[in-house]
C-alpha positions in Angstrom: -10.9 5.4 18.6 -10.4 6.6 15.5 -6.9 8.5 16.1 -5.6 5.1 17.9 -6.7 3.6 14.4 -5.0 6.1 12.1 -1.7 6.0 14.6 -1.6 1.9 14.0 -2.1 2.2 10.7 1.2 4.7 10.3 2.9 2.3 12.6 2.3 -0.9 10.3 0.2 -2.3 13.2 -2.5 -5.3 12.2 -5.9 -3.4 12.4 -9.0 -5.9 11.7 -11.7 -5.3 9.0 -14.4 -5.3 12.0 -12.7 -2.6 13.6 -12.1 -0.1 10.5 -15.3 -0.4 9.4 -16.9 1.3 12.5 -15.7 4.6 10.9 -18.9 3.7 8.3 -22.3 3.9 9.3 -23.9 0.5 9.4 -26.0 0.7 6.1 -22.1 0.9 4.5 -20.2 -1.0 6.7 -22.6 -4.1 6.6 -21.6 -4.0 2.7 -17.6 -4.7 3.6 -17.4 -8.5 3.0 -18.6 -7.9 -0.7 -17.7 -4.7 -1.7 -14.8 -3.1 0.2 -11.4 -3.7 -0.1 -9.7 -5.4 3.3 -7.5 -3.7 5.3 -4.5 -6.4 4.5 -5.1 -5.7 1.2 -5.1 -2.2 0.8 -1.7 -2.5 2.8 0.0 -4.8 0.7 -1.2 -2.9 -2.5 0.1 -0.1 -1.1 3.0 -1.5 -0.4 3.3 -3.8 -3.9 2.9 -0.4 -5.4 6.1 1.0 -3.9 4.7 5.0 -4.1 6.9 8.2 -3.8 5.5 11.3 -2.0 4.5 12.4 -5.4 3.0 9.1 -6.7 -0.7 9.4 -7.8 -3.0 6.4 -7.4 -6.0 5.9 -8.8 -8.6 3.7 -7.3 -11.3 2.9 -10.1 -14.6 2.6 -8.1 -13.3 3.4 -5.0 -16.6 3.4 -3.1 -17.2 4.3 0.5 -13.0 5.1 0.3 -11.9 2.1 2.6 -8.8 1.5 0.0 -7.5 5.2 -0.3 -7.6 6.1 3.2 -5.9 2.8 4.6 -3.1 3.0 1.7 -2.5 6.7 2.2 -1.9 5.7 6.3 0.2 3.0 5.7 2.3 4.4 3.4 4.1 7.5 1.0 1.9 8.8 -2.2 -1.4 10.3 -3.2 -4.5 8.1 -3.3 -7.2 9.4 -5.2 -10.3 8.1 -5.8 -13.4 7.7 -8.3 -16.8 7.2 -7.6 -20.4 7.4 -9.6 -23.1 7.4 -6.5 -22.8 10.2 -4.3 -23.5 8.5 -1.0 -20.7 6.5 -1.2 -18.6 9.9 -2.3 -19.3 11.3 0.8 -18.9 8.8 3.3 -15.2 8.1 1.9 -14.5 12.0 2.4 -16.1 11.7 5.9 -14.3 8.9 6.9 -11.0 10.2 5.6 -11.0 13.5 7.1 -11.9 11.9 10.4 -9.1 9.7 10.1 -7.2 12.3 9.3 -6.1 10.5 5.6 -5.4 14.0 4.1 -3.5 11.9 0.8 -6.7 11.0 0.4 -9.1 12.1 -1.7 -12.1 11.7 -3.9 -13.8 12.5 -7.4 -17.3 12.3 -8.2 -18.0 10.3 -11.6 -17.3 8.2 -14.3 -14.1 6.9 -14.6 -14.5 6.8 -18.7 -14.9 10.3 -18.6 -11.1 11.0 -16.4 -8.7 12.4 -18.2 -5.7 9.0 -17.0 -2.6 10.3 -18.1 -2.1 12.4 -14.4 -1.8 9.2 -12.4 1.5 7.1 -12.0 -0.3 4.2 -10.9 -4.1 2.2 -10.7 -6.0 0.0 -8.1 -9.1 -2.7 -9.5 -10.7 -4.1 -7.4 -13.1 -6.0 -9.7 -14.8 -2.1 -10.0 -17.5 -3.5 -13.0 -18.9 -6.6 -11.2 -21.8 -5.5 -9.9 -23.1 -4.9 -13.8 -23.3 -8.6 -14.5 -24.2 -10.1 -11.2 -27.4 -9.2 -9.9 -27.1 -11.0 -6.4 -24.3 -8.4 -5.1 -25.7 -4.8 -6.7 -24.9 -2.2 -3.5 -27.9 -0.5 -4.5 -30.5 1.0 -7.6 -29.0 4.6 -7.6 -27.0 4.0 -11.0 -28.0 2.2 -14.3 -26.6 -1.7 -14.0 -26.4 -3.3 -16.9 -24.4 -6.8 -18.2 -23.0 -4.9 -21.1 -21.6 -2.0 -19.2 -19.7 -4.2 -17.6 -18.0 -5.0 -21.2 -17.5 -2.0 -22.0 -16.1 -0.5 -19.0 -13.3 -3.4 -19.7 -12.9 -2.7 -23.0 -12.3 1.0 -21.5 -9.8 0.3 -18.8 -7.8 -1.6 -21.4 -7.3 1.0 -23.1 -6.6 4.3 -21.0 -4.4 1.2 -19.8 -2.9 1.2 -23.2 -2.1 5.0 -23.8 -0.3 4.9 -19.9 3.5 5.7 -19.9 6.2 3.8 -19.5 5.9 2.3 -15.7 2.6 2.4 -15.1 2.0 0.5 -12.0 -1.3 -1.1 -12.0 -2.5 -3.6 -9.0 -5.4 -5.8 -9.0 -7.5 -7.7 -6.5 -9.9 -10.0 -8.1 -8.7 -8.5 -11.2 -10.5 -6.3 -13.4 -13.0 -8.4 -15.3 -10.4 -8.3 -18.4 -6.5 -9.5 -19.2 -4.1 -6.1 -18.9 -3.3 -5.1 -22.2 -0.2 -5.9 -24.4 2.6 -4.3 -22.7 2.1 -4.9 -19.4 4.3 -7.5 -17.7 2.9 -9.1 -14.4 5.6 -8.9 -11.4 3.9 -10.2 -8.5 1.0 -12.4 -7.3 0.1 -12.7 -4.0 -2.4 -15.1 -2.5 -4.2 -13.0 0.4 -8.0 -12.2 1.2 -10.8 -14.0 -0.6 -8.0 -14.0 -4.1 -5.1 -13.1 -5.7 -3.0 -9.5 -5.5 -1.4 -8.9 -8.5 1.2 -6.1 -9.5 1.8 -5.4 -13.3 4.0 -2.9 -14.8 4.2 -1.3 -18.2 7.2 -1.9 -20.3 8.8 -0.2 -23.1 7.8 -2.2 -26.1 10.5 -2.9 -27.3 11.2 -5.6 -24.1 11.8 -8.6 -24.5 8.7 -10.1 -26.2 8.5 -12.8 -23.7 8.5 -11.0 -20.9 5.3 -9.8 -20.6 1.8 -9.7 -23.0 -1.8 -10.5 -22.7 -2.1 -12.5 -19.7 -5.2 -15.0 -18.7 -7.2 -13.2 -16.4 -7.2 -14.5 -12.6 -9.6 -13.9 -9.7 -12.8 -12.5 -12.0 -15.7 -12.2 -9.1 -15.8 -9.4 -6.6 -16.9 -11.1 -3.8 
């Protein structure tokens, strides 16, 4: 099952949330609707995102990994991961060394303690959410609290700020925040439960017009 689900992947085949979920045990996979990036999703990101063989993603929260291991099947690049509890950590290395996702991979902690400036490019999928509502929290294992989820977007905006020139940074549901000045939005797809959008980092001295602060679309992770 799961090499028939790796080969479709490669092969740009439809594959269902339903079905790639079974690679999670239940206690993660019943969590997919909220929390995990769909499979169509992760696909078209991937894709919006346009990586090299030597591209480096990051995925900011990536949870149990369902993101990194379906971009790095569908597609060139490196897809690397960050995530604070360490159940999730290890299911997201299970499942992509099972799947045999070896551009894949995963980092324990906090991403306002990772050093940015390595990666070409950023996936948010809404990563600070669970800190202001209550109703979706995965679980008690970390410290959730409203103002983290502030200040986590305060911190995003600006690691996004110091990025070079080209950053590529897409974002489902957004991020909580608008992308800091500099960054010019290129596409916006409707798909899933919101909006995919694609930003870019320009040289600053652009066309003023071109690009800015932007409202921020698509704010619950849901």
């Amino acid at each position: 099952m799961l090499k028939a689900l790796a080969e479709d992947l490669r092969a740009g085949r439809t594959v269902a949330d339903c079905r790639f979920d079974q690679v999670y045990p239940p206690e993660i996979r019943n969590l997919s609707r909220t929390h995990w990036t769909p499979v169509e999703v992760a696909v078209k990101a991937a894709e919006l995102l346009r990586p090299t063989e030597q591209t480096q993603v990051l995925d900011v929260g990536s949870g149990c990994g369902k993101f990194c291991a379906v971009a790095a099947l569908s597609g060139p690049g490196r897809f690397i991961g960050i995530e604070k509890r360490p159940h999730l950590l290890a299911a997201a290395r299970k499942a992509a060394e099972d799947l045999g996702a070896r551009r894949a991979s995963f980092l324990p902690g906090n991403m306002a303690d990772l050093d940015w400036s390595a990666f070409d490019a950023f996936y948010l999928f809404n990563p600070f959410y669970e800190n202001r509502m209550k109703s979706i929290r995965i679980d008690e294992t970390v410290v959730l609290r409203a103002e983290k989820f502030f200040r986590y977007v305060e911190i995003v905006r600006s690691k996004l700020t110091c990025a070079k020139d080209g950053t590529k940074v897409a974002t489902y549901h957004g991020f909580g925040g608008e992308m800091p000045l500099g960054y010019g939005r290129v596409d916006r797809v409707s798909i899933g439960t919101d909006f995919l959008e694609l930003w870019v980092k320009r040289r600053q001295s652009a066309e003023v017009g071109s690009f800015g602060r932007h409202p921020h679309l698509g704010h619950n992770k849901n």
